[in-house]
PQR file of N, CA, C, O and H, with PARSE charges and radii, in Angstrom:
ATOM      1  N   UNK A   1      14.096  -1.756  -9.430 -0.4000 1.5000
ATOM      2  CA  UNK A   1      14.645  -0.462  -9.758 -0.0000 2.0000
ATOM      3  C   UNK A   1      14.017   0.625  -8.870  0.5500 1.7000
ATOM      4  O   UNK A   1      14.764   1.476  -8.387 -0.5500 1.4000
ATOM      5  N   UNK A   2      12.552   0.657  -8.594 -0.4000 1.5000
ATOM      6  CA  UNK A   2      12.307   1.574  -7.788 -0.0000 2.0000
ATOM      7  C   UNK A   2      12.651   1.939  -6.224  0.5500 1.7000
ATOM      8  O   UNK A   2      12.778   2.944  -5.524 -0.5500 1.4000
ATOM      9  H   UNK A   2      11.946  -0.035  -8.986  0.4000 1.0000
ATOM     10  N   UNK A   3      12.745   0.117  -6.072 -0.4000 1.5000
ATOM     11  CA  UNK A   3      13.020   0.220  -4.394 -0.0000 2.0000
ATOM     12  C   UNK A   3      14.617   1.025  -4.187  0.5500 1.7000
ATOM     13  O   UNK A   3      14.999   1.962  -3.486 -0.5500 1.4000
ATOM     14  H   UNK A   3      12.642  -0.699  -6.640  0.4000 1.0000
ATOM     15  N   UNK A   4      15.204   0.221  -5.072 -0.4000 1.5000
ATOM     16  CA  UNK A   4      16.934   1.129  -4.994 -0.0000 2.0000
ATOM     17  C   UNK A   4      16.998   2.681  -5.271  0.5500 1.7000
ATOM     18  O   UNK A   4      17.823   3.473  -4.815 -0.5500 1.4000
ATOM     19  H   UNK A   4      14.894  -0.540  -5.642  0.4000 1.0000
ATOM     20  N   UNK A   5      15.692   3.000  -6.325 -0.4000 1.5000
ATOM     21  CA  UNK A   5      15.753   4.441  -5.820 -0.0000 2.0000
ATOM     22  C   UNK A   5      15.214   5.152  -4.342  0.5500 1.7000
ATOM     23  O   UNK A   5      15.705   6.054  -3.663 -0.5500 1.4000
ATOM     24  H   UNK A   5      15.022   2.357  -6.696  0.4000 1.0000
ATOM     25  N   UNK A   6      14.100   4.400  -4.186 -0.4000 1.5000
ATOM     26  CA  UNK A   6      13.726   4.668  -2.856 -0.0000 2.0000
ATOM     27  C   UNK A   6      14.478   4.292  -1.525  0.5500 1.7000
ATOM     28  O   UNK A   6      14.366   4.796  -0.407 -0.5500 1.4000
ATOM     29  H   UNK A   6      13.701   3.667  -4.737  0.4000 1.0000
ATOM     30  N   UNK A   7      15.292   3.243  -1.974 -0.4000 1.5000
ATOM     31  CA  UNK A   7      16.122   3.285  -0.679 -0.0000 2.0000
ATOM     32  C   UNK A   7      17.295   4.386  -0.535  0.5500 1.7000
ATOM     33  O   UNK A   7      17.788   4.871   0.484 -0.5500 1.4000
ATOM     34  H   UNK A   7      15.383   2.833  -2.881  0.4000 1.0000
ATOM     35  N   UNK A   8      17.610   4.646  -2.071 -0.4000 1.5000
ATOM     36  CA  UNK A   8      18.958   5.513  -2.177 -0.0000 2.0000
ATOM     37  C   UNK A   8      18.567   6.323  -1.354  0.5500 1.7000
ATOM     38  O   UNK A   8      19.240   6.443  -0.329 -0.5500 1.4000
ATOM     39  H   UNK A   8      17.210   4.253  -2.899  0.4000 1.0000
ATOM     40  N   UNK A   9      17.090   7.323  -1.566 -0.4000 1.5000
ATOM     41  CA  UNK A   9      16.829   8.395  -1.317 -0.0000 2.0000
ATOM     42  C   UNK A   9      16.480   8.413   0.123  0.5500 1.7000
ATOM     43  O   UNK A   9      16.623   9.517   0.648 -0.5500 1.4000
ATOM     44  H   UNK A   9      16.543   7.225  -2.398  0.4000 1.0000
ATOM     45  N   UNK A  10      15.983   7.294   1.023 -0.4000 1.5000
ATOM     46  CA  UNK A  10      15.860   7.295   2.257 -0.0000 2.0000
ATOM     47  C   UNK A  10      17.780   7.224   3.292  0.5500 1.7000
ATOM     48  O   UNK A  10      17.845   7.745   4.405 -0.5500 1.4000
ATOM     49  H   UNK A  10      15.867   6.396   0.597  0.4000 1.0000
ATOM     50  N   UNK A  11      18.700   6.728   2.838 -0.4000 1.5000
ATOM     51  CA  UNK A  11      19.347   6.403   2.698 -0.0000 2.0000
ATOM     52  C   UNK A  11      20.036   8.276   3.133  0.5500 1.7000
ATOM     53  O   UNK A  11      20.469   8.893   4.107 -0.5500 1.4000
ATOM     54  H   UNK A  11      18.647   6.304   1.934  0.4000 1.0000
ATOM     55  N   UNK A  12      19.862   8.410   2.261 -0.4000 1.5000
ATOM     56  CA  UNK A  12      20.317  10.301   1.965 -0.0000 2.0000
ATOM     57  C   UNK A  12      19.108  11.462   2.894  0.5500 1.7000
ATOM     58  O   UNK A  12      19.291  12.569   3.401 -0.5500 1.4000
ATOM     59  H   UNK A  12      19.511   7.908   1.470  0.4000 1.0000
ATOM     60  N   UNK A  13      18.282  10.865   2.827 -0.4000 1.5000
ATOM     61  CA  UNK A  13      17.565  11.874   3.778 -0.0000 2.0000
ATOM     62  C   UNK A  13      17.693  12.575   4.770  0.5500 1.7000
ATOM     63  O   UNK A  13      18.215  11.871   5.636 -0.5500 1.4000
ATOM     64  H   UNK A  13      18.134   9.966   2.415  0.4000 1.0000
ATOM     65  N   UNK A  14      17.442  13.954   5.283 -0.4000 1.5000
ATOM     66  CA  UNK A  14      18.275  14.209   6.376 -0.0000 2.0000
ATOM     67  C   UNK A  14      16.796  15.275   6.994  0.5500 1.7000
ATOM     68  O   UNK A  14      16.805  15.625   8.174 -0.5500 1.4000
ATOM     69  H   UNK A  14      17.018  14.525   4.580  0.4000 1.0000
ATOM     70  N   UNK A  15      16.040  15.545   6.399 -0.4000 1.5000
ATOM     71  CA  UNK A  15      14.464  16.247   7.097 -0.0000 2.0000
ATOM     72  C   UNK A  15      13.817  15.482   7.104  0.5500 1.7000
ATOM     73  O   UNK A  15      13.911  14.463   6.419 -0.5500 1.4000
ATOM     74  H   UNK A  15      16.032  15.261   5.440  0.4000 1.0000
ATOM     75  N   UNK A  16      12.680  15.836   8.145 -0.4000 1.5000
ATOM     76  CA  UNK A  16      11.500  15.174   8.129 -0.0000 2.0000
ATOM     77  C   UNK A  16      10.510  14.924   6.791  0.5500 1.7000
ATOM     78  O   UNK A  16       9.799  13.927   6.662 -0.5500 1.4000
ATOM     79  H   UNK A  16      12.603  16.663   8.701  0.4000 1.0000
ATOM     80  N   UNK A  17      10.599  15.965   5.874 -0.4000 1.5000
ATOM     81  CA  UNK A  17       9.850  15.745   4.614 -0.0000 2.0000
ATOM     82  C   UNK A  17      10.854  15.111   3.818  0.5500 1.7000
ATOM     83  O   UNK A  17      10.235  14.405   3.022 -0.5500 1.4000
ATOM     84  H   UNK A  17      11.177  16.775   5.978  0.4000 1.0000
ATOM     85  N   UNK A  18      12.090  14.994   3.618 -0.4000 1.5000
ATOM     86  CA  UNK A  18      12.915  14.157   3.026 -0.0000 2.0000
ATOM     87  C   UNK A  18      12.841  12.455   2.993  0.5500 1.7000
ATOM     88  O   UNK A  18      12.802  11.659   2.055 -0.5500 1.4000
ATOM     89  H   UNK A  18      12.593  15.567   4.265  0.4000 1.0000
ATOM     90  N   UNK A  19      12.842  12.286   4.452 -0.4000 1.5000
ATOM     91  CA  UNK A  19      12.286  10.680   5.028 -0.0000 2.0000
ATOM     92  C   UNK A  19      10.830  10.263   4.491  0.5500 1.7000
ATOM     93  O   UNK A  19      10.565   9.163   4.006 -0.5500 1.4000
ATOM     94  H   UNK A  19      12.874  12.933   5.214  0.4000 1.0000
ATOM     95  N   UNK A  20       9.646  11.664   4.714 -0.4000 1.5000
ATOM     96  CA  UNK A  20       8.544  11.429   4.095 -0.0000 2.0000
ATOM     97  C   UNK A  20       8.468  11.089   3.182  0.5500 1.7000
ATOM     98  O   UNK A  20       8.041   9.940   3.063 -0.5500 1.4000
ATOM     99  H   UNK A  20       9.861  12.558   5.108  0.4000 1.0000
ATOM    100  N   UNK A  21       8.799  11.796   2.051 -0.4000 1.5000
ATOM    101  CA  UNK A  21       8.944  11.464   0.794 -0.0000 2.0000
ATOM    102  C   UNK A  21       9.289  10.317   0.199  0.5500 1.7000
ATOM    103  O   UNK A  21       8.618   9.748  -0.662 -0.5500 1.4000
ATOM    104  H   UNK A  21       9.146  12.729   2.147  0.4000 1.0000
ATOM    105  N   UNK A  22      11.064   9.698   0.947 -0.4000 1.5000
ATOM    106  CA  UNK A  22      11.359   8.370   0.669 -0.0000 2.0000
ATOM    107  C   UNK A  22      10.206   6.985   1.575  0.5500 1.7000
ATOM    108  O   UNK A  22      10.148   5.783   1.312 -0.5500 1.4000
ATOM    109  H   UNK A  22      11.609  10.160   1.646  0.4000 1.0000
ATOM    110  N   UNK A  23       9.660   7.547   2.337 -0.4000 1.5000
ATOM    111  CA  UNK A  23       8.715   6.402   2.907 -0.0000 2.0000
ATOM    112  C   UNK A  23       7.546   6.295   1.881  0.5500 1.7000
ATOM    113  O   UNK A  23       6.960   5.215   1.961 -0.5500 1.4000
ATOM    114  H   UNK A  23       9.707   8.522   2.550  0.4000 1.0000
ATOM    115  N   UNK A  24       7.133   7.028   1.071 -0.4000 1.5000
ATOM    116  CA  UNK A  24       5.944   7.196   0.303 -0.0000 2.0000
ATOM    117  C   UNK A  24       6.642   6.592  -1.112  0.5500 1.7000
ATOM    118  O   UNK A  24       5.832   6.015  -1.837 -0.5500 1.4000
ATOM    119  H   UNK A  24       7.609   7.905   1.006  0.4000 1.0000
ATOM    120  N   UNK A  25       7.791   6.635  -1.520 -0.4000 1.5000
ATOM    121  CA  UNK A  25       8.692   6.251  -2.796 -0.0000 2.0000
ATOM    122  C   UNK A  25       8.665   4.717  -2.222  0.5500 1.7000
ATOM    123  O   UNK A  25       8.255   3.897  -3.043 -0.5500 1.4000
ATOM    124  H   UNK A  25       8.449   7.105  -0.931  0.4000 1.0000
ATOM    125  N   UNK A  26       9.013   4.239  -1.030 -0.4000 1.5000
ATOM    126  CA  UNK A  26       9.365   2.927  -0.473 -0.0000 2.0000
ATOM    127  C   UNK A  26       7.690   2.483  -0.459  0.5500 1.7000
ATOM    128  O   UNK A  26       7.620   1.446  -1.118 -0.5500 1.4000
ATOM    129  H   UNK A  26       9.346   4.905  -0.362  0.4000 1.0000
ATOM    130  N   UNK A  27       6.603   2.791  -0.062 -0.4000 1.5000
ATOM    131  CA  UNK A  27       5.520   1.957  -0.274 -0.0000 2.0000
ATOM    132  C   UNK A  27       4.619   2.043  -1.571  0.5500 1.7000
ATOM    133  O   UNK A  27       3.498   1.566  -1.744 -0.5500 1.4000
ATOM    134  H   UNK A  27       6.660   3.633   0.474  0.4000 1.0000
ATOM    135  N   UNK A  28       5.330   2.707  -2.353 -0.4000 1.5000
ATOM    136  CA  UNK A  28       4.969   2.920  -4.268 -0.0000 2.0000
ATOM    137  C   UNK A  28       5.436   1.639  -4.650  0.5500 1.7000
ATOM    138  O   UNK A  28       4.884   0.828  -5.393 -0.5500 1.4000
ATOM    139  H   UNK A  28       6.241   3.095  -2.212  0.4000 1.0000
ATOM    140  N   UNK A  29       6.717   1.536  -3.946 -0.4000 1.5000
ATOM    141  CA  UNK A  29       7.824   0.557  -4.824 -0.0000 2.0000
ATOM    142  C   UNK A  29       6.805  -0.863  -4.215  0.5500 1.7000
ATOM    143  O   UNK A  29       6.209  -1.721  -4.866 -0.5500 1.4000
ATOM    144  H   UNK A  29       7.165   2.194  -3.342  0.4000 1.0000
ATOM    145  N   UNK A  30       6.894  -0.708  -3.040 -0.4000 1.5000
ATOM    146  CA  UNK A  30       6.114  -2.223  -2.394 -0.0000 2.0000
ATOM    147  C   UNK A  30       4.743  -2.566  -3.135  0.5500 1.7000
ATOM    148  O   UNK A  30       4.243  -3.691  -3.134 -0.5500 1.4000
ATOM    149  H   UNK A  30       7.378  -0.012  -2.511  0.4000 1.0000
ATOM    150  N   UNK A  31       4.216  -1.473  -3.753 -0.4000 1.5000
ATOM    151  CA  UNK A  31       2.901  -1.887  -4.499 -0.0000 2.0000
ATOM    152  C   UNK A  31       3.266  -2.427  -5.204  0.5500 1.7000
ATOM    153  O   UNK A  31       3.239  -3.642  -5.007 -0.5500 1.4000
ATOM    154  H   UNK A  31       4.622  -0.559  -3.754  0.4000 1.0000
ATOM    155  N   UNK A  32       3.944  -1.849  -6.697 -0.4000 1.5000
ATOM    156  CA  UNK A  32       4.527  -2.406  -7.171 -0.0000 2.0000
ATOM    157  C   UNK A  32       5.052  -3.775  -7.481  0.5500 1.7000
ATOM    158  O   UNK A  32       5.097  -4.498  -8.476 -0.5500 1.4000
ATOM    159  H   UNK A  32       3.966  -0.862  -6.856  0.4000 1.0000
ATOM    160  N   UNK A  33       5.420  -3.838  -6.272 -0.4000 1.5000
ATOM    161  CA  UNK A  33       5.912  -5.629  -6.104 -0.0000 2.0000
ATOM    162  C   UNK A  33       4.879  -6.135  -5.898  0.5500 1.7000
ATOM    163  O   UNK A  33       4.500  -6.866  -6.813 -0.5500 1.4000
ATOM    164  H   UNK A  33       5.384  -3.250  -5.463  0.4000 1.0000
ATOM    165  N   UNK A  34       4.082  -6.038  -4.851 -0.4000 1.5000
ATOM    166  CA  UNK A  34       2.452  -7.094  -4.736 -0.0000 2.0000
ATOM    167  C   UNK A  34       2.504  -6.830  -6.409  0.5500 1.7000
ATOM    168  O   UNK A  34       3.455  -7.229  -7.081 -0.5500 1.4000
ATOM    169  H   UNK A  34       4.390  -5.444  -4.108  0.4000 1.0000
ATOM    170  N   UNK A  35       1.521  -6.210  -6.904 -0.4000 1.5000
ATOM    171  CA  UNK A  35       1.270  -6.098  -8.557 -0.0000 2.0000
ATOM    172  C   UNK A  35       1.838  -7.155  -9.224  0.5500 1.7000
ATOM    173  O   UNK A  35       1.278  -8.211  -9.518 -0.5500 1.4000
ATOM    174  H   UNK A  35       0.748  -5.886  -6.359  0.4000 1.0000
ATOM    175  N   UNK A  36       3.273  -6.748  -9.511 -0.4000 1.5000
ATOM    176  CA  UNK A  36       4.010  -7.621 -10.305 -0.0000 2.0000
ATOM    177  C   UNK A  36       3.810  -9.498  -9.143  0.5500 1.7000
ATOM    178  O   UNK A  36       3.811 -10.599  -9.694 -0.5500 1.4000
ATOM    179  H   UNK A  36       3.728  -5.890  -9.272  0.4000 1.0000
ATOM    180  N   UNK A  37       3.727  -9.380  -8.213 -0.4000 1.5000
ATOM    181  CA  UNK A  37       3.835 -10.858  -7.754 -0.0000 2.0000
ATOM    182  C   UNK A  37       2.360 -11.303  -7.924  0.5500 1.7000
ATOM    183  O   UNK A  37       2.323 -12.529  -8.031 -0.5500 1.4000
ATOM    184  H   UNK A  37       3.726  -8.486  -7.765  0.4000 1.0000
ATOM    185  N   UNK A  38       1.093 -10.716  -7.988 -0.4000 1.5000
ATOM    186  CA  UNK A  38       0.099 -11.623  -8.428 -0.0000 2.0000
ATOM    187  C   UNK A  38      -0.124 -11.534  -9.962  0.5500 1.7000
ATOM    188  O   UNK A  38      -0.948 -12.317 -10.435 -0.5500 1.4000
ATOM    189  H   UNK A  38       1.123  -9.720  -7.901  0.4000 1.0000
ATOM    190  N   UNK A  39       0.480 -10.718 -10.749 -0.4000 1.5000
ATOM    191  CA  UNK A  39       0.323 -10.634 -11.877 -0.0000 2.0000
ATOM    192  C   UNK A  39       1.421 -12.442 -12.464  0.5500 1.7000
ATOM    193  O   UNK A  39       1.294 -13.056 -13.523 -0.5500 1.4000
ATOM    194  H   UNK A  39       1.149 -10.082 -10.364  0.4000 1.0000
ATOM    195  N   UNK A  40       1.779 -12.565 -12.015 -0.4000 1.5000
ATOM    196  CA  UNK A  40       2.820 -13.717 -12.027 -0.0000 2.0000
ATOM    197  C   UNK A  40       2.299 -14.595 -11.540  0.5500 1.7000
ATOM    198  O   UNK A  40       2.626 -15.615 -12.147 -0.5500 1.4000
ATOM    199  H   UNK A  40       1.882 -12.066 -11.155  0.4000 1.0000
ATOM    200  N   UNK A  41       1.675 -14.791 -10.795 -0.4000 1.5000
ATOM    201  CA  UNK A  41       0.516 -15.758 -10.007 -0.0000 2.0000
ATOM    202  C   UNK A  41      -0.410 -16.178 -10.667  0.5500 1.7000
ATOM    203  O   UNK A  41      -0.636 -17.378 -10.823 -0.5500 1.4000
ATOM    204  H   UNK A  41       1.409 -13.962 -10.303  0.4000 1.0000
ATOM    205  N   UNK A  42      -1.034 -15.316 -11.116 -0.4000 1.5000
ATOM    206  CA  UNK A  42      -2.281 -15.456 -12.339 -0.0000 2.0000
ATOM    207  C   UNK A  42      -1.641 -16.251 -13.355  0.5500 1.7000
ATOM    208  O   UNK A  42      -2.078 -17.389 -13.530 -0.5500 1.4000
ATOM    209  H   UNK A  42      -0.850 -14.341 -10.989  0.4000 1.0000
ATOM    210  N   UNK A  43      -0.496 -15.761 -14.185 -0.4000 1.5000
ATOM    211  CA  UNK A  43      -0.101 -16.153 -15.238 -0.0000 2.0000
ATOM    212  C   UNK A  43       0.257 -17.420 -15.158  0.5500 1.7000
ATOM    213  O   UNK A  43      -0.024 -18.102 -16.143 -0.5500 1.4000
ATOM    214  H   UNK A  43      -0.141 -14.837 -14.042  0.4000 1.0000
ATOM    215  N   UNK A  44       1.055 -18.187 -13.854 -0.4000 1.5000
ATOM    216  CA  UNK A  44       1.390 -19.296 -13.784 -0.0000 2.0000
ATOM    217  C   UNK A  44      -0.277 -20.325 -13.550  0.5500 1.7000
ATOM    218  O   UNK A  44      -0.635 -21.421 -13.980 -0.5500 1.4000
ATOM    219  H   UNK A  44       1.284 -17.632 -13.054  0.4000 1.0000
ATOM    220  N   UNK A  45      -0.811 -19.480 -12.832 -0.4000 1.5000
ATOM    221  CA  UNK A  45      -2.496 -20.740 -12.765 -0.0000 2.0000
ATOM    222  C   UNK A  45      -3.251 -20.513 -14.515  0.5500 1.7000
ATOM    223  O   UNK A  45      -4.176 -21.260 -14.834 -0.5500 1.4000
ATOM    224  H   UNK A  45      -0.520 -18.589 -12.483  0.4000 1.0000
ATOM    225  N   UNK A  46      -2.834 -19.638 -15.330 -0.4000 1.5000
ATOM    226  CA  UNK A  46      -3.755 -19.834 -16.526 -0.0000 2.0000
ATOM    227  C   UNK A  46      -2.557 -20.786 -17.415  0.5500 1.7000
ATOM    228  O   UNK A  46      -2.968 -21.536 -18.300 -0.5500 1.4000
ATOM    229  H   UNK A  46      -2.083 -19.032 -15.072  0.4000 1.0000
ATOM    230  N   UNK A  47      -1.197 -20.708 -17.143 -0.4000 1.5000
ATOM    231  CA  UNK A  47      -0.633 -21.697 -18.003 -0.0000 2.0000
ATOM    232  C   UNK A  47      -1.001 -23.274 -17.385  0.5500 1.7000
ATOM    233  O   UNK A  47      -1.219 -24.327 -17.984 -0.5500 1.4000
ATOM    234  H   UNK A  47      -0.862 -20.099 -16.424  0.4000 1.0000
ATOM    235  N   UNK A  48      -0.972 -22.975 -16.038 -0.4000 1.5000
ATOM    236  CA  UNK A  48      -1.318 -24.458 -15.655 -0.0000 2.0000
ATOM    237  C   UNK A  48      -2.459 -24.921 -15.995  0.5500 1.7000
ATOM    238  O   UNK A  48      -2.649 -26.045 -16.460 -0.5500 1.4000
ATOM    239  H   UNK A  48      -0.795 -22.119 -15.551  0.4000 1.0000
ATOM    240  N   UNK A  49      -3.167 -24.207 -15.816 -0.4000 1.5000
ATOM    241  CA  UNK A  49      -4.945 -24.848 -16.485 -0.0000 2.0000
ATOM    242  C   UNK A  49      -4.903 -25.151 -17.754  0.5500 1.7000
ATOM    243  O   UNK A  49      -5.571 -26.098 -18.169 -0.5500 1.4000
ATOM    244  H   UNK A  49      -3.013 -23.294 -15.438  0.4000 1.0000
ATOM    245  N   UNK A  50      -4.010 -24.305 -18.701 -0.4000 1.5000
ATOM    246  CA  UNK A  50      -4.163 -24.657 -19.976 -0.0000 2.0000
ATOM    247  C   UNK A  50      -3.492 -26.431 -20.474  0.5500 1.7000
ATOM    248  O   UNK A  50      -3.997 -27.347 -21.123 -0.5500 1.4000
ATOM    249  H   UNK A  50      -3.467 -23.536 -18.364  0.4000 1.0000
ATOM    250  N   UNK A  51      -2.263 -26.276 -19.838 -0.4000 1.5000
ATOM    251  CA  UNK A  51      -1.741 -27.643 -19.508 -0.0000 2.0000
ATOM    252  C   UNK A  51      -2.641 -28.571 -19.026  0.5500 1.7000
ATOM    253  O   UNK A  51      -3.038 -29.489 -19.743 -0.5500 1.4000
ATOM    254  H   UNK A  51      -1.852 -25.532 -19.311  0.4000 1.0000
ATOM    255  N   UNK A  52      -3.054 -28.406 -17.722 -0.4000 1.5000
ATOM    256  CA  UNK A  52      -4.300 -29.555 -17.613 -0.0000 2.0000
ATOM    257  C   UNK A  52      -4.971 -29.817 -18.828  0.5500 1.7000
ATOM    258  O   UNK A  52      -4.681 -30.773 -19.548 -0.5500 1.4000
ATOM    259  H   UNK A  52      -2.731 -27.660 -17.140  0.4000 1.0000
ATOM    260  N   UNK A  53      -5.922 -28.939 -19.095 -0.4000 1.5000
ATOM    261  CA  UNK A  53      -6.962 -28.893 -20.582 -0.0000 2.0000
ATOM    262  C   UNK A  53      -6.359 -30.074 -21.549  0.5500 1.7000
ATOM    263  O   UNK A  53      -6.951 -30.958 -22.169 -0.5500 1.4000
ATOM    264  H   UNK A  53      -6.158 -28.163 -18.511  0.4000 1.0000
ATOM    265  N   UNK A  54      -4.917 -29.752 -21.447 -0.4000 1.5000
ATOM    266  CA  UNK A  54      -4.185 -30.205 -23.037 -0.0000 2.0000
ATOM    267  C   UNK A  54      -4.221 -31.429 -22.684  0.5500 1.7000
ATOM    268  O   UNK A  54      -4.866 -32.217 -23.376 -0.5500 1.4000
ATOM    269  H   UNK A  54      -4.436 -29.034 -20.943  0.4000 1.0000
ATOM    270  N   UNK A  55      -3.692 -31.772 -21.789 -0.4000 1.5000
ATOM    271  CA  UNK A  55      -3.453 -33.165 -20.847 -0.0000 2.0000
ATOM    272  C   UNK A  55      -4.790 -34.224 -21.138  0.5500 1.7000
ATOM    273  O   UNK A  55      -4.950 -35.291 -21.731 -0.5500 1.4000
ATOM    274  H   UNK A  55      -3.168 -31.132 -21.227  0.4000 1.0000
ATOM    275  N   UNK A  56      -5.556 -33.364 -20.434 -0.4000 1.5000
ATOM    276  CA  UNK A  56      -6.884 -34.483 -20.727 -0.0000 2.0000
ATOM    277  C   UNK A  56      -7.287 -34.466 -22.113  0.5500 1.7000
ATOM    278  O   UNK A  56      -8.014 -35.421 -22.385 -0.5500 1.4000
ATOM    279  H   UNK A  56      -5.426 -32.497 -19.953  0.4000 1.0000
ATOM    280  N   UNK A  57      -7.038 -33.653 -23.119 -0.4000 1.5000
ATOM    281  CA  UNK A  57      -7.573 -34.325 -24.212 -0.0000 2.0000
ATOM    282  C   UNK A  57      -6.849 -35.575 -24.871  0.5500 1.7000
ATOM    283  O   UNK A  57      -7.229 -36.022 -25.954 -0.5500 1.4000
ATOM    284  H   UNK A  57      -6.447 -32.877 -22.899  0.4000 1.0000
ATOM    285  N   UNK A  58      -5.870 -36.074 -24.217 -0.4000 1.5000
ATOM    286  CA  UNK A  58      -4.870 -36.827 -25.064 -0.0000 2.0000
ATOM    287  C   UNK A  58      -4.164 -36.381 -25.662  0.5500 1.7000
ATOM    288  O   UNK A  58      -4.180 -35.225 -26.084 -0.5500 1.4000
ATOM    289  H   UNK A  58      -5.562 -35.711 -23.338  0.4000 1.0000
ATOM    290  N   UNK A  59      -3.029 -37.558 -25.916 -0.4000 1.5000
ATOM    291  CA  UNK A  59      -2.135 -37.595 -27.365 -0.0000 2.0000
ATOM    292  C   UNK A  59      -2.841 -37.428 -28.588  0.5500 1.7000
ATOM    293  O   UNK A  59      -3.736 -38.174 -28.987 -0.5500 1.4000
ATOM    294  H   UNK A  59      -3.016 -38.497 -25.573  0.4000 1.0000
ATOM    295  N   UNK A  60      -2.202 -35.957 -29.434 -0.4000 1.5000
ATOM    296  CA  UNK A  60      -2.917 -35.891 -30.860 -0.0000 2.0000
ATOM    297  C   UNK A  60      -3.139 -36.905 -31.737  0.5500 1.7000
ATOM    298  O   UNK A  60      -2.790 -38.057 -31.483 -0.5500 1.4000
ATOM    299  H   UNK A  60      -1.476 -35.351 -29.111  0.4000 1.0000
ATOM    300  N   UNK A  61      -3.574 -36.656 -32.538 -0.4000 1.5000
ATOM    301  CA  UNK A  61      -3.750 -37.712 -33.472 -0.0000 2.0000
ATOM    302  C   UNK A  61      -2.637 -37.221 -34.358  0.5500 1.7000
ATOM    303  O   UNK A  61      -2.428 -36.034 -34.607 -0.5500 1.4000
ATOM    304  H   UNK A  61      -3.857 -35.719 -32.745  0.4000 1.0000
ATOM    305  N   UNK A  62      -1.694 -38.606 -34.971 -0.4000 1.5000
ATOM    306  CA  UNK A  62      -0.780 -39.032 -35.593 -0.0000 2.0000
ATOM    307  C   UNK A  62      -0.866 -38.529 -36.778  0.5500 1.7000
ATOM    308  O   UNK A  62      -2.030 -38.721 -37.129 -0.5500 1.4000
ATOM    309  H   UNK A  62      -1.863 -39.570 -34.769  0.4000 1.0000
ATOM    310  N   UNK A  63      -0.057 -37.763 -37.954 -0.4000 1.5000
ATOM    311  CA  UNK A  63      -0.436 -37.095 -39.006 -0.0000 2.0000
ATOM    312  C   UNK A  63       0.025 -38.540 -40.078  0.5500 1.7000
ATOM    313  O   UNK A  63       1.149 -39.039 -40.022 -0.5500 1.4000
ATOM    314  H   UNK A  63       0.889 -37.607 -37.669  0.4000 1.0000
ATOM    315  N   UNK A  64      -1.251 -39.129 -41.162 -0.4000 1.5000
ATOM    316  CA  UNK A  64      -0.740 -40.135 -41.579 -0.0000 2.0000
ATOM    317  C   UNK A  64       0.264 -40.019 -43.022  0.5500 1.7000
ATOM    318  O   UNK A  64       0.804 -41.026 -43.481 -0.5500 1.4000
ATOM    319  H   UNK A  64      -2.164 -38.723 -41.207  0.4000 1.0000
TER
END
């Protein structure tokens, strides 16, 4: 959502502080994305570890 605003607005720019502005909206948005892509990174290595964990303890024990 941000990049499409930031592109809209580069897109429409027609001054030099206009372009500025959308270049500074366009590398907000790119943080953004790093952020969200290691935040997703993390999350997939703590589900996987947890999976390992589960893995090696075995099959539960059978409720009799």
């Amino acid at each position: 959502m941000a990049d499409r605003l930031a592109s809209t607005g580069y897109n429409r720019a027609v001054t030099a502080e206009e372009l500025h502005r959308a270049a500074r909206q366009m590398m907000f948005s790119d943080v953004l994305d790093i952020v969200a892509a290691v935040l997703a990174v993390l999350a997939v290595l703590r589900l996987t570890r947890m999976q390992h964990e589960k893995a090696l303890r075995g099959p539960a024990p059978s409720a009799a």
